[in-house]
N, C-alpha and C positions, 0 to 999 in steps of 0.2 A: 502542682505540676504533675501532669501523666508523664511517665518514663514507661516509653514503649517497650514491650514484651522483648527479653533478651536473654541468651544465658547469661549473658556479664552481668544482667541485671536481676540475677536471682529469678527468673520466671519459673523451671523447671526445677524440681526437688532432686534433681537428676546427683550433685554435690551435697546432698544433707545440706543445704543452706539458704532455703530460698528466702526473696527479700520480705514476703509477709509470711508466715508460717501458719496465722490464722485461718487465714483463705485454705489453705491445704486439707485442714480438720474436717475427716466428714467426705471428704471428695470420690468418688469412685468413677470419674471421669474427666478428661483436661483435653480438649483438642485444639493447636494454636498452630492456624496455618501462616499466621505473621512470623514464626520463628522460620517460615524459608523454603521452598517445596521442597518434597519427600517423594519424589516419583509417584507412584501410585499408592502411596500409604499415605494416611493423614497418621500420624504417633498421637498417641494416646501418654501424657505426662502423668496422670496422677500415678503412678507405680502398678496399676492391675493390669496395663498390656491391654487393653482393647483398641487397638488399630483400626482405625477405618480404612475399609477398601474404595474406591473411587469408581465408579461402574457405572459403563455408558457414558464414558466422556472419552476422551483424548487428552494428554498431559500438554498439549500445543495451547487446548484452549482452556482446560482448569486451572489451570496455574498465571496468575495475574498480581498487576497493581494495583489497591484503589485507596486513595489518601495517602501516597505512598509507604505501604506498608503491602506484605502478600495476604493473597488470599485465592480461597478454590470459588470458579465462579461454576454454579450449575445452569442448566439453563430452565429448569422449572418445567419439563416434560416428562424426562425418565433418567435424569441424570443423579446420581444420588449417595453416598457413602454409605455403605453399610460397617456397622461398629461391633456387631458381634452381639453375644449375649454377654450384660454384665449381670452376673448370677448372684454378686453382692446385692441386688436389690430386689428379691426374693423373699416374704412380702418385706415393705417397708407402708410407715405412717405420716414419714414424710420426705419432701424432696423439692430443690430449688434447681432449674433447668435455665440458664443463660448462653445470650449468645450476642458476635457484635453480627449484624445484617447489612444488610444496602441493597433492598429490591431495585432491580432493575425497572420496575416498573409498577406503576401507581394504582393500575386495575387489568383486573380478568374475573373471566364468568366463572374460574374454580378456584377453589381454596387452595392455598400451598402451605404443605409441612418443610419446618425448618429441622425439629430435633425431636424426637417420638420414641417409646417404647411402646410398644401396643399390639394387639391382636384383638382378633373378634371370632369370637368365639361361634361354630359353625349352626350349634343351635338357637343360636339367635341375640344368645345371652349380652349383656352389655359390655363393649370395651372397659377395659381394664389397663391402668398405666397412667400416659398422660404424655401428651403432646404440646410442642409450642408451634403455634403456628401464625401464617395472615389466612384473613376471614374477607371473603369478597365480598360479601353483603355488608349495607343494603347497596344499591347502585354499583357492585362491581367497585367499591372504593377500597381497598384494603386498610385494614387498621388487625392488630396483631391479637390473637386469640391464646388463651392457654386453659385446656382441660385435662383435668385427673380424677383419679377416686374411681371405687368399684359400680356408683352410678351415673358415670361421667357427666361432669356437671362443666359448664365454660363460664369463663370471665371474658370479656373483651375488650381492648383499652379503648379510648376515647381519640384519641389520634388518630388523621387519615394521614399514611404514609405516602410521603411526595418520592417517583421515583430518582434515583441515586442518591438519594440520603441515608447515609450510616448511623444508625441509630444500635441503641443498648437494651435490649428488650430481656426482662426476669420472669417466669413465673416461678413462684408457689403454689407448695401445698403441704399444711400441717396437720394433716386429720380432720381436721372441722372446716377450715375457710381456705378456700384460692384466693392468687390474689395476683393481680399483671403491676408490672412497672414499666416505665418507656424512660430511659435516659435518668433513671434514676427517682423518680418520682411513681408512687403509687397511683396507676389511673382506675380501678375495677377488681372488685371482690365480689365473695359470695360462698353460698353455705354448701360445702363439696361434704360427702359421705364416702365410707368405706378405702380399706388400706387397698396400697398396689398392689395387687398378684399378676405372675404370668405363669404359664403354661409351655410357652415356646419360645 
């Protein structure tokens, strides 16, 4: 049985009590816009405070239902939260980046980022971080992408995502291999190099 995201239900460690404490270990980010909108803040649960900002939206239309639960919809042009720097992952070897989704829509000719740290470095050098995303190709089909590592290497799952389906998308990354899930299932791995660093 899922028991939706709640404070009664122990979601947030916000009480010293939440209902898994395992999930918590480890965490330097939590953003759960099912617990209810927050005006222009998405809150950031795991206890480090990085907030996201909501930027280039309107609170009319980011704030919605879908499976009756909330959630921030963007519209996949310039609409986007910014979360801040979390300076805890300064370098790290490794890191798991989840999120629930529900594309609007099943194709486009560009890629879309869902959750990212990254820059690119001006002379020329390779991204650094690692990104979850959907991947338009081939045919503008989307199916979900995740890279990391200092010579950014990608996985990309095996699923073409049908639009308004809420799906559970994971990537890793432990030093040596990435690796995507979709709904809980591993779909694509593969052999990633080099720890995260940033810059900015």
């Amino acid at each position: 049985m899922i028991i939706p995201g709640s404070y009664s239900s122990g979601f947030a460690p916000r009480d010293f009590r939440p209902l898994y404490p395992e999930l918590w270990r480890g965490c330097v980010g939590a953003w759960c816009p099912s617990l209810g909108p927050t005006g222009a803040t998405l809150r950031d649960w795991s206890g480090y405070g990085s907030h996201g900002t909501l930027t280039n939206t309107t609170l009319s239309t980011a704030w919605g239902l879908i499976n009756g639960a909330y959630a921030v919809s963007l519209d996949g042009s310039n609409d986007q939260i910014i979360m801040g720097d979390l300076l805890t992952l300064e370098p790290v070897k490794h890191v798991s980046v989840c999120c629930w989704t529900t594309p609007s829509t099943a194709s486009q000719s560009t890629d879309a980022t869902i959750v990212a740290k990254e820059y690119s470095n001006p002379r020329g050098a390779p991204w650094v971080g690692y990104k979850l995303g959907l991947n338009a190709s081939p045919n503008a089909r989307y199916k979900f992408e995740f890279s990391a590592g200092g010579s950014i290497r990608s996985v990309t799952g095996g699923t073409i995502i049908a639009a308004g389906t809420t799906v559970f998308v994971v990537g890793t990354y432990d030093g040596v291999n990435g690796r995507i899930y979709i709904n809980g299932k591993q779909e694509n791995s593969g052999a990633f190099t080099g720890d995260l660093t940033y810059s900015n």
